[in-house]
C-alpha positions as CSV (number, residue, x, y, z in Angstrom):
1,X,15.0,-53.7,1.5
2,X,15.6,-50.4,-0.6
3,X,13.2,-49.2,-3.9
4,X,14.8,-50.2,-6.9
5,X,15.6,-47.4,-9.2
6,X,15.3,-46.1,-12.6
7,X,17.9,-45.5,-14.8
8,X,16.2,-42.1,-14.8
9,X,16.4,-41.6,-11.3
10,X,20.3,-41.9,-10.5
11,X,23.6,-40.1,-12.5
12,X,25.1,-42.8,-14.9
13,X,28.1,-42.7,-16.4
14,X,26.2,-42.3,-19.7
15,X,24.4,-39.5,-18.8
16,X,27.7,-37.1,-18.2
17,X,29.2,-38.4,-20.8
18,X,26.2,-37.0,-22.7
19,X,26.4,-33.8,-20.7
20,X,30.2,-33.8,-21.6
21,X,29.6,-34.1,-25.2
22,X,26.9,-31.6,-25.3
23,X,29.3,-28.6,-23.5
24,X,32.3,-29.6,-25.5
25,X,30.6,-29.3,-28.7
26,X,30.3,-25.0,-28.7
27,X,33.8,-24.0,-28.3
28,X,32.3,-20.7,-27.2
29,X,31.3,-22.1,-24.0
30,X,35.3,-22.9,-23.9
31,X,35.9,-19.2,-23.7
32,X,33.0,-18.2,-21.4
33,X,34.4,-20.8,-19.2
34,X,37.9,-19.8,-19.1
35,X,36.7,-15.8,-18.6
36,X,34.4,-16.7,-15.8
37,X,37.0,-18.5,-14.0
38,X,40.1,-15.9,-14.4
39,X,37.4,-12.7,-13.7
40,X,34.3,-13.9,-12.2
41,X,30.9,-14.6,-13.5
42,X,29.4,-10.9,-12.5
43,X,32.7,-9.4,-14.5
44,X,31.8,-12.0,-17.4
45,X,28.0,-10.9,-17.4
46,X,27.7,-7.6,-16.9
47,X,26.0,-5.4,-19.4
48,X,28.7,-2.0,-20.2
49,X,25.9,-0.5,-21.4
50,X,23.8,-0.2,-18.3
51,X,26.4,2.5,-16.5
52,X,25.8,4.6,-19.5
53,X,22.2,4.5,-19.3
54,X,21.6,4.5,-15.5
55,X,23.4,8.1,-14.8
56,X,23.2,9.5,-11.4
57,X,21.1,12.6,-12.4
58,X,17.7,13.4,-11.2
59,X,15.3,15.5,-11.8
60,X,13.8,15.8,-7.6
61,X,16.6,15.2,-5.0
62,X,16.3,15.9,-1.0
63,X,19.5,17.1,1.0
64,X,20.7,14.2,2.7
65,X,24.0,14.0,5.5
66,X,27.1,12.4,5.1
67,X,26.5,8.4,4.1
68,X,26.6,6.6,7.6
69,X,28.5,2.8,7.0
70,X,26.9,-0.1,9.3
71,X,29.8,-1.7,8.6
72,X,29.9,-5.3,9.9
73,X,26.7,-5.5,11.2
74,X,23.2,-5.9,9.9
75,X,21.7,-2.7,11.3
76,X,19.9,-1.2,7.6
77,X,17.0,-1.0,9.2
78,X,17.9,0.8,12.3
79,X,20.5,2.8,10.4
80,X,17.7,3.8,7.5
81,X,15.2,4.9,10.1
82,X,17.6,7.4,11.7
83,X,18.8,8.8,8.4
84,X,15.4,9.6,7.7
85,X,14.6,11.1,11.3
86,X,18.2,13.1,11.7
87,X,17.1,15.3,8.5
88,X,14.6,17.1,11.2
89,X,17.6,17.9,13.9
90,X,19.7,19.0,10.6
91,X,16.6,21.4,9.6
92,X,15.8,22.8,13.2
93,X,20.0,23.1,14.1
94,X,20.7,24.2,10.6
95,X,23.2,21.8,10.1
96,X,25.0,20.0,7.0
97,X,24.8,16.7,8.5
98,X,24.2,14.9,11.8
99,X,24.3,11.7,12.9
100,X,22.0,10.3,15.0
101,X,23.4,7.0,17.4
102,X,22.6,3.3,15.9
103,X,24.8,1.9,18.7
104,X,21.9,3.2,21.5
105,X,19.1,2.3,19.6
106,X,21.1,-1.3,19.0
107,X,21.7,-1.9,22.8
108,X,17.9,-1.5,23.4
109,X,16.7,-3.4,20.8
110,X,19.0,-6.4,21.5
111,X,18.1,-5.7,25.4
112,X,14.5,-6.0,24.2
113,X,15.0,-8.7,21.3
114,X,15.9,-10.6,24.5
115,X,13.1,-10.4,26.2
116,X,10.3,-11.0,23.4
117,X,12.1,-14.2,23.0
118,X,12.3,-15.5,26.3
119,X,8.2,-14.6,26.3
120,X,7.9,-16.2,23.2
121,X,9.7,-19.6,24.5
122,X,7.6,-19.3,27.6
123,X,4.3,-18.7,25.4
124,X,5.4,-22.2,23.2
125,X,6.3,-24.3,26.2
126,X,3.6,-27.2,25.3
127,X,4.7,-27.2,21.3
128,X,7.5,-30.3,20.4
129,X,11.2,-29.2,20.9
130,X,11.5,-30.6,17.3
131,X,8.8,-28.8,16.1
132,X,8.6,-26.5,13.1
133,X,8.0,-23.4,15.4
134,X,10.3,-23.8,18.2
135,X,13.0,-24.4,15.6
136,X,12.2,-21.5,13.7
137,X,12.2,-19.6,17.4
138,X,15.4,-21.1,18.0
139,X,17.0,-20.2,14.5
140,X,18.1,-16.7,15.2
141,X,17.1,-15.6,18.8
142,X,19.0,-12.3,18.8
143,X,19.6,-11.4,15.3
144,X,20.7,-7.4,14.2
145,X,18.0,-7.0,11.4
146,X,14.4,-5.2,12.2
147,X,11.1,-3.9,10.5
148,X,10.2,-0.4,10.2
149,X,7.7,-1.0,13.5
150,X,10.4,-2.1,15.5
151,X,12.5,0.8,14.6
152,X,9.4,2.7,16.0
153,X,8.7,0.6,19.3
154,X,12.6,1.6,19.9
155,X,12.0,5.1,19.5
156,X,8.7,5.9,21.1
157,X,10.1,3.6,24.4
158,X,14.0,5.1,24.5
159,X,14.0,8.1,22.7
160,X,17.3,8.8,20.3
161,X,20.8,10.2,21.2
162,X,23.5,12.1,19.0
163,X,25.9,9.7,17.8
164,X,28.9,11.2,20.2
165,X,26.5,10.6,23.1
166,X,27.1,7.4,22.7
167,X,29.5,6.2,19.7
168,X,30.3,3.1,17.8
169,X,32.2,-0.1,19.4
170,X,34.1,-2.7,18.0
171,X,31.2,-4.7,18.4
172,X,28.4,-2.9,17.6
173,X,30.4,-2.6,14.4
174,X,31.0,-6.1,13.9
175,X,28.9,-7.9,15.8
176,X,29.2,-11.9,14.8
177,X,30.9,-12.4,18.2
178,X,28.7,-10.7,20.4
179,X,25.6,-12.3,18.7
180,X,27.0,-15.2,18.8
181,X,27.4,-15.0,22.5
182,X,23.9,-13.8,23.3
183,X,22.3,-16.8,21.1
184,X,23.9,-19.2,23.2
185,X,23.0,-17.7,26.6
186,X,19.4,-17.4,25.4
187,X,19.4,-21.0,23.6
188,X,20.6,-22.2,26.9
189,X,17.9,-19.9,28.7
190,X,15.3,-21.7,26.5
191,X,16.5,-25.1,27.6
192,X,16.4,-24.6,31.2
193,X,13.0,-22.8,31.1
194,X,11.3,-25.5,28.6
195,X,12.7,-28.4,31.0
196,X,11.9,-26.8,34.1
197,X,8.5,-26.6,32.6
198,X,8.2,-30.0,31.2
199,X,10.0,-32.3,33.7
200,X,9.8,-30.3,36.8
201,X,6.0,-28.5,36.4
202,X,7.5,-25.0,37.4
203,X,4.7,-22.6,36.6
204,X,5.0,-20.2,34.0
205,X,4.8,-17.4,36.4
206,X,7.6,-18.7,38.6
207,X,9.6,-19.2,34.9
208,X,8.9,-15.5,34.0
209,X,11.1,-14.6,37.6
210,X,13.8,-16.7,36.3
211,X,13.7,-14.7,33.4
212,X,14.5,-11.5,35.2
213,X,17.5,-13.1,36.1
214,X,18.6,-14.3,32.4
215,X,17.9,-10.4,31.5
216,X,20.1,-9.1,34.5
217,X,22.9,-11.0,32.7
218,X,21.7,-10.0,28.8
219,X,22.0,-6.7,30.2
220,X,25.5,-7.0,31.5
221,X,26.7,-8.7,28.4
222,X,25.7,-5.4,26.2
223,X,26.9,-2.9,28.5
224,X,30.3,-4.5,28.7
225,X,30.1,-5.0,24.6
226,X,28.0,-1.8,23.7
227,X,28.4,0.7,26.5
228,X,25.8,2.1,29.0
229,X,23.4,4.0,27.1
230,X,23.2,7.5,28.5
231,X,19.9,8.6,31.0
232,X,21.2,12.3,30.7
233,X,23.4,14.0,28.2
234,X,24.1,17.5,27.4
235,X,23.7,18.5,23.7
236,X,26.5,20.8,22.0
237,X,26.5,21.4,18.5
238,X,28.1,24.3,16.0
239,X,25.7,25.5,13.1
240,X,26.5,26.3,9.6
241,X,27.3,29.8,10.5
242,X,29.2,29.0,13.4
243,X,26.8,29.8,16.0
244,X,27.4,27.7,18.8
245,X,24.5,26.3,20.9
246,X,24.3,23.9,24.2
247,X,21.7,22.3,25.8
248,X,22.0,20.8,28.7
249,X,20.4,17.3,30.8
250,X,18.4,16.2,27.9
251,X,16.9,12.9,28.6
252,X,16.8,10.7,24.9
253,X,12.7,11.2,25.1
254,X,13.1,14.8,25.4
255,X,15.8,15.1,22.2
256,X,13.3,13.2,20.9
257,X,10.7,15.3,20.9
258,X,12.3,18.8,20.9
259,X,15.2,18.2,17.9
260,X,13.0,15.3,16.0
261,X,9.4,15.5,16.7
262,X,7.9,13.1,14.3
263,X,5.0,11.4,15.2
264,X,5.9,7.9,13.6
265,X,2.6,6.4,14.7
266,X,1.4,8.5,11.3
267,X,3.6,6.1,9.4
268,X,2.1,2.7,7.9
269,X,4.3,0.2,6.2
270,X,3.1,-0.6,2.5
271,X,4.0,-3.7,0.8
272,X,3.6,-4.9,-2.6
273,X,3.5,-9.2,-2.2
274,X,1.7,-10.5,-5.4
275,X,1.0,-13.7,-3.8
276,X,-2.8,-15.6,-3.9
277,X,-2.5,-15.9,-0.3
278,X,-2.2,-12.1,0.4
279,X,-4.9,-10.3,-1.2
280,X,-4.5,-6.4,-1.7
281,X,-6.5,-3.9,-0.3
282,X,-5.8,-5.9,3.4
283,X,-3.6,-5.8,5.9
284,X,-0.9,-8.3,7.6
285,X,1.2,-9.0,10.5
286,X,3.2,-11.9,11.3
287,X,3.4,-14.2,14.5
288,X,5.9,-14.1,16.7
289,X,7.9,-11.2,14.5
290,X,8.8,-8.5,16.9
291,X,11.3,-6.7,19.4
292,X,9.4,-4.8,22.3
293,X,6.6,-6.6,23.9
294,X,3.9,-4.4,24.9
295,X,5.0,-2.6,21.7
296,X,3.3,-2.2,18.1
297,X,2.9,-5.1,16.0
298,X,4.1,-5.5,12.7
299,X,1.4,-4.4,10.1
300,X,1.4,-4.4,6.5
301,X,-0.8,-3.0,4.2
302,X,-0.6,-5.3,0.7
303,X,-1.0,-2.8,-2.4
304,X,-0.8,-3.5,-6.5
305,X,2.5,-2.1,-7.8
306,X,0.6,1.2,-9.2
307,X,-0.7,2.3,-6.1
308,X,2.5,1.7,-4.2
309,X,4.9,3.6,-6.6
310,X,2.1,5.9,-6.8
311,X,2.2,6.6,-3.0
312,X,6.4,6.2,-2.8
313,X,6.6,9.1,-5.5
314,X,4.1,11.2,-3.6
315,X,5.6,11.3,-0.2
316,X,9.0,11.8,-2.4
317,X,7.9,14.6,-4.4
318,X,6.7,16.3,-1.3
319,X,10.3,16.3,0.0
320,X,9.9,13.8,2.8
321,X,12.3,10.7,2.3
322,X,11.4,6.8,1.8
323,X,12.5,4.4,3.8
324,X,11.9,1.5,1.9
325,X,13.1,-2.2,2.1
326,X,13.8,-5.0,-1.2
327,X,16.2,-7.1,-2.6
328,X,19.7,-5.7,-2.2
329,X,21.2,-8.7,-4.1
330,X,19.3,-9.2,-7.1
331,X,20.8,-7.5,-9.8
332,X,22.9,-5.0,-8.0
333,X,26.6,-4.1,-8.4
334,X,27.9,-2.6,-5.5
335,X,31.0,-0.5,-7.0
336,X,28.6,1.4,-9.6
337,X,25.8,1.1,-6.8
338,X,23.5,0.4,-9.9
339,X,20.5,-1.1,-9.5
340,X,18.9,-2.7,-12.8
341,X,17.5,-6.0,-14.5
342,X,19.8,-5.8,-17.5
343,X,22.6,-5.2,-15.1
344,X,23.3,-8.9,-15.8
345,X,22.9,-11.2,-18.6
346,X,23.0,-14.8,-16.8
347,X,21.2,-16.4,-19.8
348,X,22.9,-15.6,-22.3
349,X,26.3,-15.9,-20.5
350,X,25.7,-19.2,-19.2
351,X,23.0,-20.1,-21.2
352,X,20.2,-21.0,-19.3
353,X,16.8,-19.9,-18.4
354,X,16.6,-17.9,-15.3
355,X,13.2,-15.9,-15.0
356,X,10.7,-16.3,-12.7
357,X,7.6,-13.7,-11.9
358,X,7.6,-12.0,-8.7
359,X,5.4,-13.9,-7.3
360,X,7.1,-17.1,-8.0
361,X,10.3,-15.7,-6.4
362,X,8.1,-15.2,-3.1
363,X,6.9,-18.6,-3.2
364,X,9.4,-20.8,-4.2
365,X,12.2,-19.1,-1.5
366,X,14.3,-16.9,-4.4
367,X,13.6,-13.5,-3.3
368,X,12.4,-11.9,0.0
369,X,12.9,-8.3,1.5
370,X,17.0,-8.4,3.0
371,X,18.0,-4.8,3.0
372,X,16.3,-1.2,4.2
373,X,17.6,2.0,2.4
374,X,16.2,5.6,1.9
375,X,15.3,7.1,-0.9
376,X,16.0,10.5,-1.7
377,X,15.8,11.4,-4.9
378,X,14.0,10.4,-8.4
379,X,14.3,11.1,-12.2
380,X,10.4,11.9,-13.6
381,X,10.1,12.4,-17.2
382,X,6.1,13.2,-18.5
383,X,5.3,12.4,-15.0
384,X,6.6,8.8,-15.0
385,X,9.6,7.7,-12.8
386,X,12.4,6.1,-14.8
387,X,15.1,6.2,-11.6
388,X,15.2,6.1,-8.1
389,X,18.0,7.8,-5.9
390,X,19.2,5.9,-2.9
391,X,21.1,6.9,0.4
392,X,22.6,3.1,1.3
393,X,24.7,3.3,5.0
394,X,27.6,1.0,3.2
395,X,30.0,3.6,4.0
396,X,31.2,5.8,0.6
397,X,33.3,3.6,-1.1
398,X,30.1,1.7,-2.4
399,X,28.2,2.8,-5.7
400,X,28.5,7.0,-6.1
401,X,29.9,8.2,-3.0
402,X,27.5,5.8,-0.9
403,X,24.3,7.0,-2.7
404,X,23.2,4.0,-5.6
405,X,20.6,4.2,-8.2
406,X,17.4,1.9,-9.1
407,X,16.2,1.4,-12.5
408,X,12.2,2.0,-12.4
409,X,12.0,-1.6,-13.6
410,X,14.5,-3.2,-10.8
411,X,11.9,-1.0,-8.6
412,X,9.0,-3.1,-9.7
413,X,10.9,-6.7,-9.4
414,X,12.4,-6.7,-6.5
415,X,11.1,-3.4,-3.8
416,X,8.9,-5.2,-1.3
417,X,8.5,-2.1,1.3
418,X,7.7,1.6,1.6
419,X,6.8,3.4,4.7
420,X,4.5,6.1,3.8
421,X,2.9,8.7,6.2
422,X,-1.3,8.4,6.1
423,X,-2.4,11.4,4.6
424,X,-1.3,9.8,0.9
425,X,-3.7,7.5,0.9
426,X,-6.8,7.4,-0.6
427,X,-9.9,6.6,1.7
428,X,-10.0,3.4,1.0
429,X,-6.7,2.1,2.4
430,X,-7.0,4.1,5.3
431,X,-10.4,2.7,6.2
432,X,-8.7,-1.0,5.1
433,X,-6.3,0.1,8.3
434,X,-9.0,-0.8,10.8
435,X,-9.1,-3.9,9.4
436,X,-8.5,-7.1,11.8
437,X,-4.8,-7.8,10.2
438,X,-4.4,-11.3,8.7
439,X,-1.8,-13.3,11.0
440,X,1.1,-14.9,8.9
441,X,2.9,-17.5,9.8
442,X,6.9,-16.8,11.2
443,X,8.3,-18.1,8.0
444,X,6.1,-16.6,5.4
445,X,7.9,-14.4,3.5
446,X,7.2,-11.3,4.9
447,X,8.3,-12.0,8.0
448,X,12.0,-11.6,6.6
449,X,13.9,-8.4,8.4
450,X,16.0,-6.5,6.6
């Protein structure tokens, strides 16, 4: 027999026409309604004022390329990393800009994505199918985003390539299909392995030689849909003053090291994640969140807001780019490429109450880290940051010619992510990094990619 329920508990006819009555009543919610519908509630909510107040001037900025565009794929991460690392070949070649290839770096890190999978089905083989974890395993298998430390697994295994060494696709530029693709071969893959495991007591070594064969056809898929990625390549570039230079049968390791030559094991990712159960001062990495196996785990060192702006402006002010990762969504407009709290009144438009702290947001699954930029710039007045410049890789008909601007206090709200080289931190964060790091479970916030 079913509960019997409350009048409370279900939608009567009474209570909307209460509802009814109540909107009715403010004929100013009349014309807020019939505005959002003909222009949209962003259009309806949006603060003029902020454009004004936000300019794109700063007082520090660091010469940057041309804006790269990811275009229809969810490479920031990848795409932020090499913006940051192609400044050095620009520098050495004396160039204007240079691109550095996402599509290489992407064929290697799907390859690998692959592969710490298939190991990480083969590693849960006794949990439930119906389990939290193998779902959340099973979720996205092959998916484009990435953390900073496996943008450098990628790099310190394959090396990098210029971007005409090996150039976009159609589907490395719009990759829904060829994801789509790969997630059901390796779905499929974790079937066969999990029953072969279960009903037909295959050992887990005799599994892991099936897997070679799964890869042999991951491996197929992406050259056919990315390309082969390049062993040898000859490097040919004109400089500012015309001067033109060749170098021939590079390997990607040896561009690497020669035109780049940044030792990213220097680099530590600092977060700011004001929740009770992440402590500052300590460090974090989360299970089952990574691309290479054999490779560097994700590690996070949790920081109060002061210290992490602190060390963000530092690293900035020294000329050395940010990669950073937050909450592209919140707040942002991505015509002005503004970046700001008051960019939107929601309240008052619809009125409402909307606020939450950032904490709260963690918690309760409204905010998380979804998007990795650079930043390049910042406006300091009496030694205080009011504005952040940002080099975004959405192509330059977004915000100012691709680059956007953060609002100090969007910066607080809503950043998540800086890497930072070591020698900015004090003593005592560097001694925190020999620290045994706290495991986090896969769907803990931080385990988000951007």
């Amino acid at each position: 027999m079913g509960v019997e329920l409350t009048q409370q508990q279900v939608i009567t006819d009474a209570l909307i026409d209460r509802f009814k009555t109540d909107f009715q009543k403010d004929p100013v919610r009349k014309v807020i309604m019939n505005a959002i519908k003909k222009n949209g509630i962003n259009a309806v909510a949006m603060n003029q004022e902020i454009p004004v107040n936000i300019p794109y001037t700063f007082s520090h900025e660091i010469q940057t390329g041309k804006i790269t565009n990811q275009k229809q794929s969810g490479r920031c991460w990848m795409f932020a990393g090499l913006n940051t690392l192609r400044l050095r070949v620009m520098e050495r070649c004396h160039l204007d800009t240079f691109e550095l290839s996402q599509n290489y770096l992407m064929f290697w890190d799907k390859f690998e994505k692959a592969n710490y999978f298939l190991e990480s089905i083969l590693e849960t083989l006794d949990e439930p199918t119906d389990g939290r974890l193998i779902a959340w395993l099973l979720r996205a298998p092959i998916h484009d985003g990435g953390q900073w430390d496996m943008f450098v697994n990628l790099v310190e295994k394959y090396g990098v390539v210029p971007k005409d060494v090996m150039p976009e696709t159609f589907e490395s530029s719009k990759t829904q299909r060829m994801n789509r693709v790969l997630t059901m071969k390796l779905r499929k893959s974790a079937a066969e392995l999990r029953k072969a495991y279960q009903e037909e007591h295959v050992a887990v070594e005799d599994l892991r030689s099936r897997k070679e064969a799964i890869l042999n056809e991951v491996y197929r898929i992406l050259c056919q849909s990315l390309g082969e990625p390049p062993t040898l390549f000859d490097f040919e570039y004109r400089d500012k003053d015309h001067h033109f230079y060749r170098d021939a049968r590079l390997t990607p390791q040896a561009f690497y090291q020669k035109y780049v030559g940044v030792a990213l094991q220097d680099y530590v990712s600092v977060i700011n994640a004001p929740t009770k159960n992440k402590p500052f001062g300590k460090t974090y990495t989360v299970k089952f969140l990574g691309n290479v196996k054999g490779g560097k785990d994700v590690l996070y060192l949790n920081v109060e807001m002061d210290v992490f702006k602190e060390l963000t402006l530092k690293q900035l002010l020294d000329n050395e780019p940010v990669w950073f990762g937050c909450d592209v969504g919140q707040m942002m407009d991505r015509d002005t490429g503004i970046m700001d709290l008051a960019l939107f009144d929601f309240e008052n438009t619809l009125n409402v109450s909307l606020g939450m702290t950032k904490a709260e947001r963690l918690e309760y699954g409204d905010s998380l880290m979804t998007h990795a930029m650079v930043f390049t710039g910042v406006h300091v007045v009496e030694g205080k940051p009011l504005r952040w410049k940002v080099e975004n890789s959405w192509g330059e008909d977004r915000g100012n010619k691709g680059f956007f601007v953060m609002s100090d206090a969007w910066f607080d709200e809503y950043m998540y992510q800086v890497v930072i080289h070591k020698k900015y931190l004090p003593d005592t964060l560097k001694a925190a990094l020999d620290q045994e790091p706290i495991a986090l479970e896969p769907w803990d916030p931080m385990g988000s990619l951007a």
